[in-house]
C-alpha positions in Angstrom: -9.8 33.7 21.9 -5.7 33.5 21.5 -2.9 34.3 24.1 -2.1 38.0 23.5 1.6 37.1 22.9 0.4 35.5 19.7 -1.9 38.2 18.6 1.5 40.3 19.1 3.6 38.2 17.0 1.1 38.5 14.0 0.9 42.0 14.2 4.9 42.3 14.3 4.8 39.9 11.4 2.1 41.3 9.6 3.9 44.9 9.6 7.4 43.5 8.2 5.3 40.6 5.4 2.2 42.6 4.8 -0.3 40.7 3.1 -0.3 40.2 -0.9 -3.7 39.2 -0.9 -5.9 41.4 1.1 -3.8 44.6 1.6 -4.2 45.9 5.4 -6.0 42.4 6.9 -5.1 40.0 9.2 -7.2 37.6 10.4 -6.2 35.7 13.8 -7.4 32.3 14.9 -6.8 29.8 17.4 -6.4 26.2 17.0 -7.5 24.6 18.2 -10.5 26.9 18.3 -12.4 27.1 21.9 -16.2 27.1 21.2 -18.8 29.1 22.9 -19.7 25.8 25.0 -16.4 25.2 26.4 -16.4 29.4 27.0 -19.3 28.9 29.5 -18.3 25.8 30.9 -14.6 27.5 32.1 -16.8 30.5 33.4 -19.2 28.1 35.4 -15.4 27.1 36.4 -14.7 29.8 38.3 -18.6 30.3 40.1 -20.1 32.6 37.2 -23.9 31.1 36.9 -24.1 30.5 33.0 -26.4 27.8 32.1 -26.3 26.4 28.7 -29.1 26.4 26.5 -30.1 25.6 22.8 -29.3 28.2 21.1 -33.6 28.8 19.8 -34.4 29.1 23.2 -31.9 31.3 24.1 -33.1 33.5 21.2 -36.6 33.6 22.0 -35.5 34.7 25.4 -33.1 37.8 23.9 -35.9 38.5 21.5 -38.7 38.8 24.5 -36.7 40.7 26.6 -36.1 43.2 23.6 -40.3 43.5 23.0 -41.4 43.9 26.4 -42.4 46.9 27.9 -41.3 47.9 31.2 -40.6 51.7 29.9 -36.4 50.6 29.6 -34.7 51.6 26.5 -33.5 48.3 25.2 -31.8 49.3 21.5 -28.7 49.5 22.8 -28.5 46.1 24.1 -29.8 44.3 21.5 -27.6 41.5 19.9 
């Protein structure tokens, strides 16, 4: 995630330098760069519930709820 002020000053940038490189791509990063931990920590911040897990057990978890069969269409929210 970056501020949108700087995503707006690469694009503005990007339009008058183009790259050489990889004609038409810009790739925007933060730094430093906020990981998914410290993402759901600030949300737990502000009174969302999201407990952290390991990520194989969050997996098993997504992967359950996509096989079981309650008669939902799931596809579309697969990850």
């Amino acid at each position: 995630m970056v501020p949108v002020d700087h995503v707006a000053r690469l694009a503005v940038a990007a339009a008058f330098n183009p790259p050489r490189f990889s004609p038409g791509v810009c790739h925007v990063t933060s730094h430093p760069r906020l990981r998914v931990n410290d993402l759901l920590a600030a949300l737990e911040t502000y009174g969302y519930d999201v407990p952290i897990v390991r990520y194989d057990k969050w997996r098993k978890a997504v992967e359950n709820y996509m096989t079981s069969s309650d008669g939902n269409e799931k596809e579309e929210f697969a990850l």
